[in-house]
C-alpha positions in Angstrom: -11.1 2.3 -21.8 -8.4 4.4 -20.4 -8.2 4.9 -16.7 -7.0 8.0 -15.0 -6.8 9.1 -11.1 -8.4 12.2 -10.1 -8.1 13.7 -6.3 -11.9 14.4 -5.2 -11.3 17.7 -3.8 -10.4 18.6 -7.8 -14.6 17.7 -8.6 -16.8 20.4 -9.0 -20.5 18.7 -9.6 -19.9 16.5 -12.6 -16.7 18.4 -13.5 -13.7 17.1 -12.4 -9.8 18.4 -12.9 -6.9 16.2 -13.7 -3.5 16.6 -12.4 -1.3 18.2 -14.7 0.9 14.8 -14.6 -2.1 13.1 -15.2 -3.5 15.7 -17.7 0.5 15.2 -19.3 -0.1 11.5 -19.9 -3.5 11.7 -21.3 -2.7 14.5 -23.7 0.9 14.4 -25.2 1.8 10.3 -24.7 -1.9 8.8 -25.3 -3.1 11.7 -27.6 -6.7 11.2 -26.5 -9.1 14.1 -28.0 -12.1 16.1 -26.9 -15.0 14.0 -26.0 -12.8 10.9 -25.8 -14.5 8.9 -23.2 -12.5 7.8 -20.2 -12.7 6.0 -16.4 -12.1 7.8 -13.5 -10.8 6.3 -9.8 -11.0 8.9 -6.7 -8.9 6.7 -4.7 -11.5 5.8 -2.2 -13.7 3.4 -4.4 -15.4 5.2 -6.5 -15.3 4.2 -10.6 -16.6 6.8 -13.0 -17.1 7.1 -16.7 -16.7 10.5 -18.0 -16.0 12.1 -21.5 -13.1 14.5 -22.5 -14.1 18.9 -22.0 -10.9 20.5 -22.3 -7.9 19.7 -23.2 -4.7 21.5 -21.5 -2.3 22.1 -19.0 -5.0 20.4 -16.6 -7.8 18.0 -18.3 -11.2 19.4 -17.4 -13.7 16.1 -18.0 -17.4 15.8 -17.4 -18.8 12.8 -15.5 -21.6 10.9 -17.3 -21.6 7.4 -14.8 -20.6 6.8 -11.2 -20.7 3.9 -9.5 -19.1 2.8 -6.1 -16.9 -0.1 -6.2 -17.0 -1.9 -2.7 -14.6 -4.8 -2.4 -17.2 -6.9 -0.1 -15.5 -9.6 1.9 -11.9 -8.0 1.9 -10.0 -8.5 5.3 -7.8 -5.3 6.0 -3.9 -5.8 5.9 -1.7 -3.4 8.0 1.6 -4.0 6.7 4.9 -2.1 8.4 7.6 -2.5 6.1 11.6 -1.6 7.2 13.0 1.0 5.1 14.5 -0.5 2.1 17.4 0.5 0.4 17.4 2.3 -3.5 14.5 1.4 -5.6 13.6 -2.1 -3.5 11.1 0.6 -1.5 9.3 1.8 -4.1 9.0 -1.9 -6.0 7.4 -3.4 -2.7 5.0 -0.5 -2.6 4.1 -1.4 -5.9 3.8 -4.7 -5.1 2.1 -4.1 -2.0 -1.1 -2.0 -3.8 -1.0 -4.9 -6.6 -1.9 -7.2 -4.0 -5.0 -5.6 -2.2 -2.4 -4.7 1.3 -4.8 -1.5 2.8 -2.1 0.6 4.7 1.6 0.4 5.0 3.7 2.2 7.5 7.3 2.7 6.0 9.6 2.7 9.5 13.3 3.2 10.9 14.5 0.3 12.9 17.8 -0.8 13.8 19.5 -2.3 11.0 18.1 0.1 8.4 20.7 1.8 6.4 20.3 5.4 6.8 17.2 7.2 7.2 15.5 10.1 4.6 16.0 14.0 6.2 12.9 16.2 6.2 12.9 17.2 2.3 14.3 13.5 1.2 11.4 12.2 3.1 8.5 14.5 1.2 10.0 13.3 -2.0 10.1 9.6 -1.3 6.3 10.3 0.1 4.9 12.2 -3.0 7.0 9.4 -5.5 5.3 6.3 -3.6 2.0 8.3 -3.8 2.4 8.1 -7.4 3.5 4.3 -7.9 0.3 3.3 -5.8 -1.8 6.0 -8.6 -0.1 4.0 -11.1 -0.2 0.2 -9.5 -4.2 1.0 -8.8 -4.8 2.0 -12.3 -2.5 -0.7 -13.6 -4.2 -3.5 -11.7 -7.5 -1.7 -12.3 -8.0 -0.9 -7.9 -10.1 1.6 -7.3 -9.0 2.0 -3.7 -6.1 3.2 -3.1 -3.5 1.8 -0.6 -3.0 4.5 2.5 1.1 5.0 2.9 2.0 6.1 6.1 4.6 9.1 6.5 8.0 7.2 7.8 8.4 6.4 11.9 10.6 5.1 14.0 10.3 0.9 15.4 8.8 2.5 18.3 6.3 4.4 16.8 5.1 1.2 14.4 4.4 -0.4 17.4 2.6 2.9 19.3 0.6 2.6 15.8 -0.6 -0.8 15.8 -1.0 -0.8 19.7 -4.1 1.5 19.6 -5.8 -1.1 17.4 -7.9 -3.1 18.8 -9.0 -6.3 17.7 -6.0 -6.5 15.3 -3.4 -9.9 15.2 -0.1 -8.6 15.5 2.4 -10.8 13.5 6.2 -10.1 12.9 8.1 -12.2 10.1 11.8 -12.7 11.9 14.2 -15.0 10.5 15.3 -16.1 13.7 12.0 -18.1 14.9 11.7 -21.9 13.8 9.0 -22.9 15.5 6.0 -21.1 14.9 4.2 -20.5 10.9 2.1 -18.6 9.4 -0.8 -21.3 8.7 -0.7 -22.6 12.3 -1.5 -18.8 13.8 -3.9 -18.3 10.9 -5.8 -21.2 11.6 -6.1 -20.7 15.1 -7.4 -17.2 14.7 -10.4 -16.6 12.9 -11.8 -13.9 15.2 -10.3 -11.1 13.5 -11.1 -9.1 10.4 -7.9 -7.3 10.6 -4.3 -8.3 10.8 -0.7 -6.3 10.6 2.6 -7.5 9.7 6.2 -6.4 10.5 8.8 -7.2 8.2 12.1 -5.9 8.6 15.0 -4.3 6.4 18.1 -6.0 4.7 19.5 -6.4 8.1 16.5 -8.1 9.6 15.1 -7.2 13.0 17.7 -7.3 16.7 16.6 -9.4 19.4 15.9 -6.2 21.1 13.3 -5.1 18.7 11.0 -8.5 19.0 11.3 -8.2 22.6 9.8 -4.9 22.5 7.4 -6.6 19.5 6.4 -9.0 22.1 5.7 -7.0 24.8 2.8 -5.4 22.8 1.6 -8.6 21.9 3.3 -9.7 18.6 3.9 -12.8 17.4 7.1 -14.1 15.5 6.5 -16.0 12.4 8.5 -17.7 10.4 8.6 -17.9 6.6 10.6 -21.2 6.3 14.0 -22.2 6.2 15.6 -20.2 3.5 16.8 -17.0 4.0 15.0 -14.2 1.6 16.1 -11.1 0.5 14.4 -8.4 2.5 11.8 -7.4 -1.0 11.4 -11.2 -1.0 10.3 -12.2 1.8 7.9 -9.2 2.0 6.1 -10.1 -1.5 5.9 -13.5 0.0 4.8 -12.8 3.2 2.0 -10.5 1.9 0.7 -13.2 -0.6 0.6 -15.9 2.0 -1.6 -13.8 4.3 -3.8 -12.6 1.9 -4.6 -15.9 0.2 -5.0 -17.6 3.9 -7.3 -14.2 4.6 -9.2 -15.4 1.6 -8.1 -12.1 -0.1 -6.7 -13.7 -3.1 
């Protein structure tokens, strides 16, 4: 059964209104008909099974099952990613809400190639919003991931320091002695962790000073040295299979 996003605010009683891109796909490229039954994801958990009204400019369908979808024993992932450069950004995002991460703060650090004015900023915003639509209905989520509008280094770490209870980890290419198992072993006490992971140009010794300072810890991902949308696929998969996520 086809599965289509709806935003909640767009349900009135067990009428709800698709998007017009969505309304787009489901009426001139899958050429679905009235009372065509289809599933419905609000982005917050909830799974639906509804059957076609209207067809249009905006899809008008009528809920006939609901159900809330509660993914019980799922840790919560925080992951900051450094502003990558062309269409690397938008595959980790992808990749990200394929693999169950909860929130990711896109940031500016030091080594980052440029960073997105005002208007170049909206538009990346509303195009990841609709890769995680697409990666949730693709990998059949019904939460979505939460994207963060883009900060600064300084205001990641402002972010993640008002969390409490949260372990802090920072992948840097530069530390050798400390791994990911070891720190995930030792700490079982807490339901949530965050990770940093920096741009092409990695992280400056500066910025994992500062890190540090708000209790961070460097973590290395081995000896080789990954591209920047490798290392964050990897880095994301080893936490969330050690967090029993996967």
């Amino acid at each position: 059964m086809r599965r289509f996003f709806f935003d909640p605010s767009g349900r009135l009683g067990d009428k709800v209104f698709l998007s017009e891109e969505e309304s787009y796909h489901l009426v001139r490229v899958l050429r679905l008909k009235k009372d065509a039954e289809i599933e419905l994801i609000d982005g917050l958990g909830g799974l639906f099974r509804a059957v076609l009204m209207e067809l249009g400019k905006t899809v008008t369908a009528r809920i006939i099952e609901e159900r809330v979808v509660r993914e019980e024993g799922k840790r919560f992932l925080w992951v900051g990613q450094g502003l990558l450069k062309g269409k690397k950004m938008d595959t980790t995002i992808q990749h990200c809400t394929e693999l169950g991460v909860a929130r990711l703060t896109p940031f500016v650090s030091s080594r980052c190639q440029g960073r997105p004015d005002e208007m170049q900023g909206r538009k990346k915003s509303d195009r990841w919003e609709r890769i995680v639509v697409s990666a949730c209905k693709q990998c059949r989520r019904t939460q979505q991931m939460h994207v963060d509008e883009v900060v600064d280094f300084t205001g990641i770490l402002a972010l993640v320091s008002r969390e409490p209870d949260i372990l802090r980890l920072v992948f840097w290419e530069e530390e050798t002695d400390v791994h990911l198992q070891e720190i995930m072993a030792a700490d079982q006490s807490n339901a949530r962790v965050c990770i940093l992971l920096g741009p092409e140009g990695g992280f400056s010794r500066a910025e994992m000073a500062a890190a540090r300072d708000l209790g961070f810890q460097t973590v290395s991902l081995g000896n080789h040295i990954l591209r920047a949308e490798t290392a964050t696929l990897t880095a994301v998969s080893l936490v969330q299979f050690l967090l029993g996520n996967l």
